[in-house]
C-alpha positions in Angstrom: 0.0 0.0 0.0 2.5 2.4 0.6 4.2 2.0 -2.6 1.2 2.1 -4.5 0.8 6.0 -3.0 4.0 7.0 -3.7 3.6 6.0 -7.2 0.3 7.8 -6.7 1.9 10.9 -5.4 4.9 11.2 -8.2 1.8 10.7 -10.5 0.0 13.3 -9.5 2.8 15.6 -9.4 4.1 14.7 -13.0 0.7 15.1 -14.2 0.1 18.7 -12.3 3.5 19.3 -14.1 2.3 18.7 -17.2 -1.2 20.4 -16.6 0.8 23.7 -16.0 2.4 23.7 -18.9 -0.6 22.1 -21.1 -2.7 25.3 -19.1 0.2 28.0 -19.6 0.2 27.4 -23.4 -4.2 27.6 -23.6 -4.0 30.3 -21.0 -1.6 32.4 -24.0 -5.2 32.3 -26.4 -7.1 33.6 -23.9 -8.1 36.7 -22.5 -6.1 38.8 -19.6 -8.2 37.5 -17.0 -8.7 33.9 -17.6 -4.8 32.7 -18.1 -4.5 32.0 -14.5 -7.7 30.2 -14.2 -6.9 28.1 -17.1 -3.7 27.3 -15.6 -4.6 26.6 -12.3 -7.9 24.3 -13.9 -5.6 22.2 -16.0 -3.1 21.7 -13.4 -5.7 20.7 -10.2 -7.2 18.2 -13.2 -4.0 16.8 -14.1 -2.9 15.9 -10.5 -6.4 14.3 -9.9 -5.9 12.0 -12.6 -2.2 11.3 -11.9 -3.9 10.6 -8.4 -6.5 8.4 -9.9 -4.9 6.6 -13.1 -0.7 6.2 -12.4 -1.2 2.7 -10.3 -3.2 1.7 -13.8 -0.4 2.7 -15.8 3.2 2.3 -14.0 2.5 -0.2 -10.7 0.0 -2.6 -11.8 1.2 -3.8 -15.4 4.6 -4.0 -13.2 3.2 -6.5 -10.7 1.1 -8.3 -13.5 4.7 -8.8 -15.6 6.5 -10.0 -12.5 3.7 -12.5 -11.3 3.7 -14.0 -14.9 7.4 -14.0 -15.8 7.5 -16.0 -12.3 5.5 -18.7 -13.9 8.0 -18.6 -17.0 10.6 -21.7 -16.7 14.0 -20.0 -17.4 14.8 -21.9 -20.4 12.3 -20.2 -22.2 13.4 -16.7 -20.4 16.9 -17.3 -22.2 15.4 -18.8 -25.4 13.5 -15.9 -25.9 15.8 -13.6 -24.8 18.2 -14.9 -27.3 15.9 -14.8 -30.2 14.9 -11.3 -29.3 18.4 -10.0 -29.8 19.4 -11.9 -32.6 15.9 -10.9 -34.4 16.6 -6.9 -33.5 20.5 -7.6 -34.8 18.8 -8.8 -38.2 16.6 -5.9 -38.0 19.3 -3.4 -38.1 21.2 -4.2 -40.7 17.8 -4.3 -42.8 17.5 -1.2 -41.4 20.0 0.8 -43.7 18.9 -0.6 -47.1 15.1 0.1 -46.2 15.5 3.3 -44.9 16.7 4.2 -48.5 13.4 3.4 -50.1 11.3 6.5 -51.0 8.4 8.3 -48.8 6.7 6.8 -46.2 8.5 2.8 -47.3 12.1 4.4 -45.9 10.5 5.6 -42.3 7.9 3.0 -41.7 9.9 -0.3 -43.0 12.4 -0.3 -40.3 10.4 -0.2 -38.0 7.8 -3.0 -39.2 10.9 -5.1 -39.5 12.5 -4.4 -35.8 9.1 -5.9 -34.6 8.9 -8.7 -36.9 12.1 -10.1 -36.8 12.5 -9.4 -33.0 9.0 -11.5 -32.9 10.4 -14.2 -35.0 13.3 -14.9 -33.2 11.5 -15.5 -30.1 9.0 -17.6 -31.2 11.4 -19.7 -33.5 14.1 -19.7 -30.1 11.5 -21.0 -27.6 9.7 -23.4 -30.2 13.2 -25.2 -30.8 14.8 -24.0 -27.7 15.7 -28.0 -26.8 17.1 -28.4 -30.2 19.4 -25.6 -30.4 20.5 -25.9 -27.0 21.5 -29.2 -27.4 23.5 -28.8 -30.3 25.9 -27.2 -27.3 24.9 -29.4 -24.4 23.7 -27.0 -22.4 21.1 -28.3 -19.1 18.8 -25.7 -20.1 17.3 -28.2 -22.9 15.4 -28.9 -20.4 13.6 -32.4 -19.3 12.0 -34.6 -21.7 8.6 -34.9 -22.8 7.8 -32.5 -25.1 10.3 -33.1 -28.0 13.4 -32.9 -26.3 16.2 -35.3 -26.3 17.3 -34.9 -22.7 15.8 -37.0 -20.0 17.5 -35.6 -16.9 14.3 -33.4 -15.2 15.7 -30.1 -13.1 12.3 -30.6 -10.4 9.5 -32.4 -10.0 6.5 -31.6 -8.4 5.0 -34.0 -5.5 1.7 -35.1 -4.8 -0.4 -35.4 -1.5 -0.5 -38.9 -1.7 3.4 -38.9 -2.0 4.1 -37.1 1.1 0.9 -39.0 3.2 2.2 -42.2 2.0 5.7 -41.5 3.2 8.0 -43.8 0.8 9.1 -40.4 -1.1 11.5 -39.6 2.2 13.0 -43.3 1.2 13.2 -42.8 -2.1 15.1 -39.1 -2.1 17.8 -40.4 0.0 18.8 -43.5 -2.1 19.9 -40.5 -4.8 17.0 -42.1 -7.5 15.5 -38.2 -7.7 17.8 -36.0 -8.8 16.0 -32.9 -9.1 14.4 -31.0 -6.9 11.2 -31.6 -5.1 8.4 -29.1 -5.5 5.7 -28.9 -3.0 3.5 -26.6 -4.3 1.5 -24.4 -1.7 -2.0 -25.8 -2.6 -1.1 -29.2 -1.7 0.5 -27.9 1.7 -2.9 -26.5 2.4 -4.8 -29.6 1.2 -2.1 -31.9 3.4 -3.2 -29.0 6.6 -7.1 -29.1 6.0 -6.6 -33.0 6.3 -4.9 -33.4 10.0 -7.6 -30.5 11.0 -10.5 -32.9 9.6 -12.7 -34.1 12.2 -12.5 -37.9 11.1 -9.8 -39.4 13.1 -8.6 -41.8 10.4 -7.7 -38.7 7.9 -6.5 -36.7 10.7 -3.8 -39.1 11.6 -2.9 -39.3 7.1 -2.7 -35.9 7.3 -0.4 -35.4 10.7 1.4 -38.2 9.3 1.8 -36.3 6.2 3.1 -33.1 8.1 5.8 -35.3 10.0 6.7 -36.8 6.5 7.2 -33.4 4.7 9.3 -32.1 7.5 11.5 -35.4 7.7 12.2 -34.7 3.6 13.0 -31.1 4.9 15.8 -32.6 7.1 16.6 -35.5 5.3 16.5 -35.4 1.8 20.0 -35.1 0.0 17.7 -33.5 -2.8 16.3 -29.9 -1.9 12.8 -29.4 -0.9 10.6 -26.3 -2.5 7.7 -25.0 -1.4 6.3 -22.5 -4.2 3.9 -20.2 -4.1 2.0 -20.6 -7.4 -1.5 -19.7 -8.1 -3.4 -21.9 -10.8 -6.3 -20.2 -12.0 -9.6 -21.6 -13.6 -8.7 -24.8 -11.9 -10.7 -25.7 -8.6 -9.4 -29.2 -7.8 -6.1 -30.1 -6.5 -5.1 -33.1 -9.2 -6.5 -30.5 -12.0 -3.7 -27.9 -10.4 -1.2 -30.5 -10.5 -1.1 -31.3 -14.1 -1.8 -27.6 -15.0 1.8 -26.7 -12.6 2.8 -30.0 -14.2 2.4 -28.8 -18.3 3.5 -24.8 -17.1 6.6 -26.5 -15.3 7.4 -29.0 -18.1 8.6 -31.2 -15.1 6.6 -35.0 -13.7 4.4 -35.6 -10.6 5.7 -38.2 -8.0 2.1 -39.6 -6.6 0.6 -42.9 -5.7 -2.6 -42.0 -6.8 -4.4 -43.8 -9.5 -6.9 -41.6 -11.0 -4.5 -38.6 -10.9 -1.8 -40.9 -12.6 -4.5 -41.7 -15.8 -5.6 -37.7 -16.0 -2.1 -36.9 -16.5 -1.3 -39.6 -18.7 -4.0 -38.8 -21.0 -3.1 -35.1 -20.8 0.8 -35.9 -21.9 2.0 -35.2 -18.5 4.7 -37.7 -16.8 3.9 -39.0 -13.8 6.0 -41.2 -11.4 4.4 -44.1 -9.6 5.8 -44.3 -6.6 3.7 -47.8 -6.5 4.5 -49.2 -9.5 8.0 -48.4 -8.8 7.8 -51.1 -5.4 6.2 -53.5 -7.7 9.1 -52.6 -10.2 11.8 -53.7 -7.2 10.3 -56.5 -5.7 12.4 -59.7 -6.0 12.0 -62.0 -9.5 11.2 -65.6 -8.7 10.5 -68.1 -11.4 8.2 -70.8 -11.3 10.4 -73.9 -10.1 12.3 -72.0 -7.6 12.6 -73.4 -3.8 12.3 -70.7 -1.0 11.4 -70.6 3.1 8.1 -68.6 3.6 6.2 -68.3 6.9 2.5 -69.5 6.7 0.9 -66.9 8.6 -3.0 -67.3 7.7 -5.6 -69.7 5.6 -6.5 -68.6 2.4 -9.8 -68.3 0.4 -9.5 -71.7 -1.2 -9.7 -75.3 1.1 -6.6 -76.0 2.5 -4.5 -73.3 1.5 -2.0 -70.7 3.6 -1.0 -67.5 2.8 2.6 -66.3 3.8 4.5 -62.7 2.8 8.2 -62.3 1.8 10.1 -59.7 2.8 9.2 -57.1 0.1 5.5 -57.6 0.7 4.6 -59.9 -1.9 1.7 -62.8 -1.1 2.3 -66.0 -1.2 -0.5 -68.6 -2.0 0.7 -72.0 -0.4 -1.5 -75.0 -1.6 -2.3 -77.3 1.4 0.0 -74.9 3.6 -3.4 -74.4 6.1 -2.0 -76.7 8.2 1.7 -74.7 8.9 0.1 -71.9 10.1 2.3 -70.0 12.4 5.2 -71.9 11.3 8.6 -72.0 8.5 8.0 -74.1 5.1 9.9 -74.9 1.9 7.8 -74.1 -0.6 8.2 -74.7 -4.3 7.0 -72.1 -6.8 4.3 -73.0 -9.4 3.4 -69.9 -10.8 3.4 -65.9 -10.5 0.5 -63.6 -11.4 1.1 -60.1 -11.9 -2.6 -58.3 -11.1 -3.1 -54.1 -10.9 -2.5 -54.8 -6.7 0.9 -56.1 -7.2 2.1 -59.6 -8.0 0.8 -62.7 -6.6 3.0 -65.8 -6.0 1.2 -69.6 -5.7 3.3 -72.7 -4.5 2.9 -75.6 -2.9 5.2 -77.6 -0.3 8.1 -78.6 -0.9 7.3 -82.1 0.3 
């Protein structure tokens, strides 16, 4: 506020300024009596409207370019940067041989082609900006995904899910993310409104949530952003996502199914924290003899059910009768299904 009334202020008194003079050069056509009232009309006008109109004209198209060129990833700041200057370059030395045509073509030419070329070369810089950059490996080609040939991403943005689910603080420290991880302020707030809710099951997601995103504040070897980016027309959180996503050109880390589809189908890359577990978990062939621990009866007559270290079920056929205890089992088949893969076996004996 108080540097929106300066600017008021200076306005007003530039514009008073100007009304004197504007007033002192009317006041001249006019009769003896009126030049000081024209003068002193025009300049009480003119420092109204400075007072009025200068936030319109000087602060608020300021803060509107700043918020915007904020949302601008800097490869496409330099791209266009560089196109802009090499268009304006091309532009002047057109400049000479046009100037030379006759009438208006010599003044009016020059100047068509300073804002033509100096268009030009920014579009054509940030449309190939991966491209040209890479023809001098420089990191500001930028992630993959959209064209580009580099597949190292500088950020990624993470999900609510992610940080509730907790296997993100894991992840960073084993040096498998290189980038940095962007928490956008919208799902800090969603992550809050959760350990306030009233249900004591999402309370305790959220909280754990909270203790999660301060652990990968502490932890992580990677550095953890939270950014203050507004999406607008957007009212869901996984709609914001993908939007600060495609702006970004950068992935989502999320467990979340349905956001994981939306943002496939929009051409946004997502990754899966659970399909990365199910990508780790050990690879056992049918054949293969292991120890499992029968640990409950299955759906089926007779059978057990038993876990291996990484999580994955085991189906034991006739392995009701070793609950509670240590079996050789040999494997018979695996079955991959959308919950994770499925093992069935029977004793060994």
């Amino acid at each position: 506020m108080k540097v929106e009334l300066i600017f008021r202020v200076l306005g007003a008194i530039g514009a008073a300024i100007g009304g004197w003079s504007v007033g002192a050069g009317l006041a001249a056509t006019a009769g003896e009596g009126q030049q000081l009232r024209y003068v002193i009309a025009i300049s009480v006008a003119g420092f109204g409207l400075g007072l009025l109109l200068t936030p319109y004209i000087t602060l608020y198209p300021m803060i509107w370019l700043r918020d915007h060129i904020r949302k601008i990833p800097a490869q496409d700041l330099v791209a266009a940067t560089m196109g802009l200057v090499i268009g304006l370059i091309i532009s002047v030395l057109l400049a000479i041989p046009l100037s030379m045509l006759p009438s208006y073509f010599g003044r009016l030419l020059p100047f068509a082609a300073a804002i033509f070329f100096g268009y030009l070369g920014v579009v054509t810089m940030v449309a190939r900006k991966r491209d040209i950059f890479g023809l001098f490996g420089s990191r500001l080609a930028g992630p993959a995904g959209e064209g580009g040939e580099h597949s190292q991403s500088m950020q990624v943005i993470v999900d609510t899910s992610a940080i509730i689910d907790g296997r993100i603080a894991d992840i960073s420290q084993t040096g498998f993310i290189s980038g940095a991880l962007v928490v956008p302020r919208f799902v800090l707030n969603e992550l809050q409104h959760v350990a306030d809710s009233a249900d004591a099951l999402r309370r305790n997601r959220g909280r754990r949530g909270l203790e999660m995103l301060n652990r990968l504040q502490k932890e992580a070897i990677v550095p953890i952003k939270v950014v203050e980016i507004e999406i607008n027309g957007v009212g869901d959180v996984d709609g914001k996502l993908v939007k600060m996503a495609k702006q970004l050109r950068c992935p989502i880390v999320t467990n979340d199914f349905n956001l994981n589809r939306v943002a496939a189908i929009q051409g946004v890359r997502v990754l899966n924290i659970n399909e990365l577990a199910n990508a780790v978990k050990s690879v056992v062939l049918p054949g293969e003899e292991m120890v499992v621990r029968v640990i409950q009866e299955g759906k089926e007559h007779g059978q057990g059910v038993g876990y291996m270290d990484d999580g994955t079920m085991v189906v034991v056929e006739g392995g009701r009768k070793f609950i509670n205890s240590e079996i050789e089992i040999v494997v018979t088949r695996v079955l991959q299904t959308v919950a994770g893969r499925m093992i069935f076996a029977h004793t060994k004996d």
